[in-house]
N, C-alpha and C positions, 0 to 999 in steps of 0.2 A: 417719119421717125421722130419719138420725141429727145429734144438734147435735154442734158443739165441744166437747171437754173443758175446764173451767174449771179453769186453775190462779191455786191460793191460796198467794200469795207468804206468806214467815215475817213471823208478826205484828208485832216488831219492826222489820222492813222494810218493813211498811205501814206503821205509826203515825211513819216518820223517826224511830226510835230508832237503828238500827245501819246503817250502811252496810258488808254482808259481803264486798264486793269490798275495801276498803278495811284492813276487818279482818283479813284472810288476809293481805295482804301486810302485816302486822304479826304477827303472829302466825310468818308464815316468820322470824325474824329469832330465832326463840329465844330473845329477851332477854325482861325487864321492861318494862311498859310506863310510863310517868310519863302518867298520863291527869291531865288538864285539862279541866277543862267550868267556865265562866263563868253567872253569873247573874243577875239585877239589882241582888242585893245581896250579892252574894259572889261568890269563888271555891275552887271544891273540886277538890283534888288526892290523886290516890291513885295508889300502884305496885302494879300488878295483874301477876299472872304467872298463865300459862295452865296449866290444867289440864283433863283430858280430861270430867270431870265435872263442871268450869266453874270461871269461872276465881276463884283466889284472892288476896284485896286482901292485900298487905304490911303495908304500913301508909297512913295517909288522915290528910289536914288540911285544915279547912275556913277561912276566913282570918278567919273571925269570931274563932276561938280566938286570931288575935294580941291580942285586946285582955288577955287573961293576961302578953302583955310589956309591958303601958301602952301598945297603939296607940291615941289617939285618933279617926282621923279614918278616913273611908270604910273599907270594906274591901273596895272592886272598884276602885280605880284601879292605876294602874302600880306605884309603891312599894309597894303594899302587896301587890300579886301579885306582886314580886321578892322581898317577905318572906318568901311564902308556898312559892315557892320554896327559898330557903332553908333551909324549917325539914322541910320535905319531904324532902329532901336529906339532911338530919342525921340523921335520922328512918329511912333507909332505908339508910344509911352503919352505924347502929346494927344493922339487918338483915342486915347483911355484904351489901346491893345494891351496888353502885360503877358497873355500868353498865348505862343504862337506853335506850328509844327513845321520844320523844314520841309520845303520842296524842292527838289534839285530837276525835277525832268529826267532827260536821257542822260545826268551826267551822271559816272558813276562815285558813288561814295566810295573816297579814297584817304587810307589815316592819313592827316595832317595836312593835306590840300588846299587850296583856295577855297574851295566850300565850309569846309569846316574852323576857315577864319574867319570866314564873314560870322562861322554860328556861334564863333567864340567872342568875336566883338558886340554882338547882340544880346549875346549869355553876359557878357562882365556891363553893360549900360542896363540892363534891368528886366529884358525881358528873360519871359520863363520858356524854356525849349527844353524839351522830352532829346536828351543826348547824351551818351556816356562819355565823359570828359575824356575818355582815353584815346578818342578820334580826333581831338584838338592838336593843332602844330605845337613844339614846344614856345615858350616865352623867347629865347635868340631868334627863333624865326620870324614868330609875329614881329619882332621890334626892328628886324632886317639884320642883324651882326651876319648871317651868313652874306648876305649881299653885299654889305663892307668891308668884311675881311678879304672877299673876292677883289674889290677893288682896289685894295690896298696892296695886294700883291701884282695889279697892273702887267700880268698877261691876255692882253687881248688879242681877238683875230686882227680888229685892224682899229685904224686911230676913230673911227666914229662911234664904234662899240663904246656903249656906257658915255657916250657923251655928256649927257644931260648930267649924269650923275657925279661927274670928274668938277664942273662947273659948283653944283652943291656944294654944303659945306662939310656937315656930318648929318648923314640918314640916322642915325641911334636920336641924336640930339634934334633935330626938324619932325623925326615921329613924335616925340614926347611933348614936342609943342603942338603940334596939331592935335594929338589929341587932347590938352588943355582946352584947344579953344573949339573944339567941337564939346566937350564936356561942358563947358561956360557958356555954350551957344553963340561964340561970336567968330565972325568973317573978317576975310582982311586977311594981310600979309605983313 
């Protein structure tokens, strides 16, 4: 008796690493890609451009490294994935990149998201992204006022919550410098 042929999808595609429907039509675009992938404590950004023997990273920033500009505080919230943006941006501007197409993977595109701060901090540093402004977070968000007015009114679960952030001085005013000296190209605290 003959059975069924078993077909064995690409290992990537089992394990929900790549979605290659998704990837191809990125790929058709012959640009760079601005990949973004989110994590519980970070966010990593890299410009990958394809090549036939696989593809090769530009350049990569992980947003741990803004604490090299004096970030204090998280570095998976909004402000600081439009930093992250940013310096990405600068970063692949130095690469002669200037126009790229978002990659997000399995995240989904969500208005005003972490994703679409980083696309927003790459969009205002100079690169060019195919995106309708209308999925950008507002300006209070990027710059944190939602996350200061929360701590200003100092209901927490418990005394560890927002730690780090209590310590700080003011998030409005420490974003505005950081990005100074990411804009200026210079490190330090």
């Amino acid at each position: 008796m003959l059975g069924k042929t078993l077909k064995v999808e690409y290992r990537r595609k089992r394990e929900h690493k790549t979605n290659y429907y998704k990837r191809l039509k990125l790929l058709k675009s012959r640009k760079p890609r601005l990949v973004v992938r989110i994590f519980s404590r970070h966010i990593i950004t890299q410009v990958v451009e394809y090549q036939p023997t696989g593809d090769r990273v530009i350049v990569d920033f992980n947003s741990v490294k803004l604490r090299e500009f004096g970030w204090k505080y998280s570095c998976k919230n909004i402000p600081a994935a439009y930093l992250t943006g940013v310096v990405i941006a600068k970063l692949a501007l130095k690469h002669r990149v200037k126009q790229v197409i978002a990659d997000f993977g399995f995240h989904p595109a969500v208005k005003g998201s972490r994703l679409f701060a980083v696309v927003k901090g790459a969009f205002d540093a100079g690169l060019n992204i195919a995106v309708g402004e209308s999925m950008f977070p507002n300006e209070e968000r990027l710059k944190g006022q939602h996350i200061e007015s929360y701590l200003k009114q100092g209901n927490f679960a418990s005394k560890y919550q927002f730690s780090r952030f209590k310590k700080a001085s003011s998030l409005l005013a420490d974003f505005e410098k950081i990005k100074q000296r990411i804009m200026k190209n210079e490190k330090g605290k």
